[in-house]
C-alpha positions, 0 to 999 in steps of 0.5 A: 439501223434497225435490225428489222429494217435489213434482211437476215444476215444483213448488217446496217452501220451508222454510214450506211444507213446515213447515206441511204437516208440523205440519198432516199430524201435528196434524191442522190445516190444509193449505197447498197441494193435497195432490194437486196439489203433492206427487207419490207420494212427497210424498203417502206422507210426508203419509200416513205423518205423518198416521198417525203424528200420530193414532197417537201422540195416541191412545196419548200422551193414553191413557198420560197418562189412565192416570197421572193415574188411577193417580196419584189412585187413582181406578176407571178404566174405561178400558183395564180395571175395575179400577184400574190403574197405569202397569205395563209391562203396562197400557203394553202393553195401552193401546199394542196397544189403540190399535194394534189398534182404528186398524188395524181401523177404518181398514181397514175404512173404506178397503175401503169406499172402494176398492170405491165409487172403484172401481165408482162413480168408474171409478178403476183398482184400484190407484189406487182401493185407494190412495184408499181407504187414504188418506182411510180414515187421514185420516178416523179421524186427523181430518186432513182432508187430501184427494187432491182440491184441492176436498177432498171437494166433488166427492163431495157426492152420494156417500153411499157415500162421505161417510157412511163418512168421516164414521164414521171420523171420529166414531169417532176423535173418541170416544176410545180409552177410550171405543171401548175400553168400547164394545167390551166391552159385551155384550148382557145375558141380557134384552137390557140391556148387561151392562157399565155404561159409565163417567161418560166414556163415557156423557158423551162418547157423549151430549153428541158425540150432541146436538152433532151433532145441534145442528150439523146442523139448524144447518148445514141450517137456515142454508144451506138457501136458499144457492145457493153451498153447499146452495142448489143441492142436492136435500133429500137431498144438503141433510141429507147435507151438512149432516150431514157438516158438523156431523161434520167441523166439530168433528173432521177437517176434511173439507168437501163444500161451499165453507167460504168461501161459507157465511153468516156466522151458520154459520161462527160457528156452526162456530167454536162446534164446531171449539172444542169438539172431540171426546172426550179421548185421540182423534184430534180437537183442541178443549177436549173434549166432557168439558169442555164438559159439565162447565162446562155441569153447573156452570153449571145447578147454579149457576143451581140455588143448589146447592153441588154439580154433578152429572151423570147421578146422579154428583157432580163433584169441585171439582178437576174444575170447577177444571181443566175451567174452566182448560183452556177459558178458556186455550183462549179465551185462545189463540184470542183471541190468535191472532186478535190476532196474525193480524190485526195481521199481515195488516192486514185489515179489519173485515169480515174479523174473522169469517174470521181468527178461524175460522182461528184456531179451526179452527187450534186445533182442530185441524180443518182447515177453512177460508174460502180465506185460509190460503194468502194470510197473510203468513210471520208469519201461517202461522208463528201458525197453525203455533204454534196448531196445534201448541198446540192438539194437545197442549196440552189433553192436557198441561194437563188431566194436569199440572193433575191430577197436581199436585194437592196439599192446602193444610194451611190456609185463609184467612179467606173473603170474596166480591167482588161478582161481575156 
């Protein structure tokens, strides 16, 4: 709130300001244009939250999995093969891991980006190393926050520049656990990987693959024929936006087409990924890709008539049905909410339904994304959406740990009965 945080003849009240902090730290919405109303000052609070915000949920959501694992006295392999407790010295191994893998990814996703603002947008060094330092941390934090009051449209047929955004992004939606066993593989002595990947990472790679996938045919195949988003595109730039789309909708928030002009039938589409999200103890919001699938092998083993859901020659335990069920249907609950309070507050109509709740969603998923409507709510509005974003940051992270660490044994049964169910 600052007056030097603004640029002259700009003004910052305490709503604004609120809401650009929880965005800036969540990872959610921006209110007002990131490089229009604040000057350099207000740009470097912005970035310094962001980095913090990405930081912190990465080393927090680790720490938490760490415990849980430790708790349970489950094989982790995430930070090492053995298992391990929340020691001093596992602290400080999660800690400079997640330190060390920001700082590189970030670095190198922002080198790119200087030298191609640089050379293929004519900006100045400096300006171009700033750019490049800024949406390299906002691409790996999921935060979606932009120099440009178009966000990245102005570089939908920038490959050099879309392409390293987006890897920055799908990287920080795997997950420290998951970034962390990748970095241990190594190549076998025929060529295999000698280290096996854990039943986490190999979900989360496998089930963030075929979500990216579905996503971009999606996005392609509906707005092909738009002329307000792909429509007016060449086939390239259509699969290179439609591929950035499908990436960004379920992690950063970053968009290279008008989110407001797409088909309905996308933007429900959309809803489906901002919902799910990306891996746990990552950068990006959402239930998780874990939990999504684990309902998935629940569902199939149900249709099936088996007893037990399995997954990739691994049998899921009935407490990680239980929690996984938990976390998505609060996740549906909060979202149902939201819409409920959004609407009721800003009094739209019918046709606005589809708009209020992908706000709601990308809100919770802490995304980014919206259809243009995120200025124009009332205080009660941008105060729900405040609320959405701070709950769906922590929220999942927090439930799905105290969901484990308070697991006990009842020491008795009740008699069994089954109410008609469908």
């Amino acid at each position: 709130m600052l007056p030097a945080a603004t640029e002259p003849g700009r003004d910052t009240d305490v709503l604004t300001a609120l809401f650009t902090s929880t965005g800036a730290v969540s990872g959610g919405l921006p209110l007002v244009g990131t490089g229009s109303h604040w000057s350099a000052f207000g740009e470097g609070v912005v970035l310094a939250l962001i980095q913090i915000g990405g930081f912190g949920i990465m080393t927090l959501a680790s720490l938490l999995s760490l415990l849980v694992s430790g708790r349970l006295r489950l094989r982790t392999q995430l930070a090492t093969q053995a298992e391990m407790s929340l020691s001093v010295g596992g602290i400080r191994r999660v800690v400079l891991g997640v330190a060390g893998i920001t700082l590189a990814i970030e670095l190198a996703t922002a080198a790119v980006l200087t030298v191609r603002f640089h050379i293929g947008h004519g900006l100045t060094a400096g300006n171009a190393v700033y750019h490049g330092i800024f949406y390299g941390i906002s691409a790996f934090s999921n935060a979606g926050f932009g120099l440009r009051d178009d966000n990245l449209v102005g570089y939908a047929h920038d490959p050099w520049v879309v392409l390293p955004i987006a890897a920055a992004c799908v990287l920080g939606a795997l997950g420290f656990p998951v970034l962390f066993e990748l970095l241990r593989s190594r190549p076998g002595a025929r060529g295999g990987i000698r280290y096996r990947w854990s039943l986490h990472t190999r979900l989360t790679l496998l089930t963030s693959a075929v979500l990216l996938a579905v996503g971009t045919v999606m996005t392609c195949a509906l707005e092909w024929s738009n002329p307000r988003t792909l429509g007016s595109l060449e086939w390239g730039d259509k699969l290179l936006d439609g591929f950035f789309t499908a990436a960004s909708s379920r992690t950063a928030g970053f968009n290279t087409v008008d989110t407001g002009a797409m088909e309905p039938a996308t933007l429900l589409g959309l809803c489906v990924l901002m919902f799910i999200g990306g891996g746990s103890a990552g950068t990006a919001g959402g239930i998780k890709v874990t939990t999504f699938a684990v309902l998935g092998a629940a569902i199939l083993a149900e249709i099936r008539g088996r007893t037990d859901a399995d997954i990739m020659g691994r049998r899921l335990s009935a407490a990680t049905l239980r929690q996984a069920l938990t976390v998505a249907l609060l996740g549906v609950g909060l979202v149902m909410a939201g819409t409920l309070v959004l609407l009721a507050v800003t009094r739209e109509r019918a046709d606005a339904v589809l708009a209020i709740l992908f706000e709601a969603v990308s809100a919770f998923g802490t995304v980014g994304l919206s259809t243009g409507i995120t200025g124009n709510l009332p205080a009660a509005g941008q105060l729900t959406v405040i609320v959405m974003m701070f709950v769906g940051r922590v929220g999942p992270i927090t439930l799905a740990s105290a969901l484990a660490l308070r697991q006990r044994d009842r020491r008795y049964t009740l008699p069994e009965e089954r109410p008609v169910i469908g």
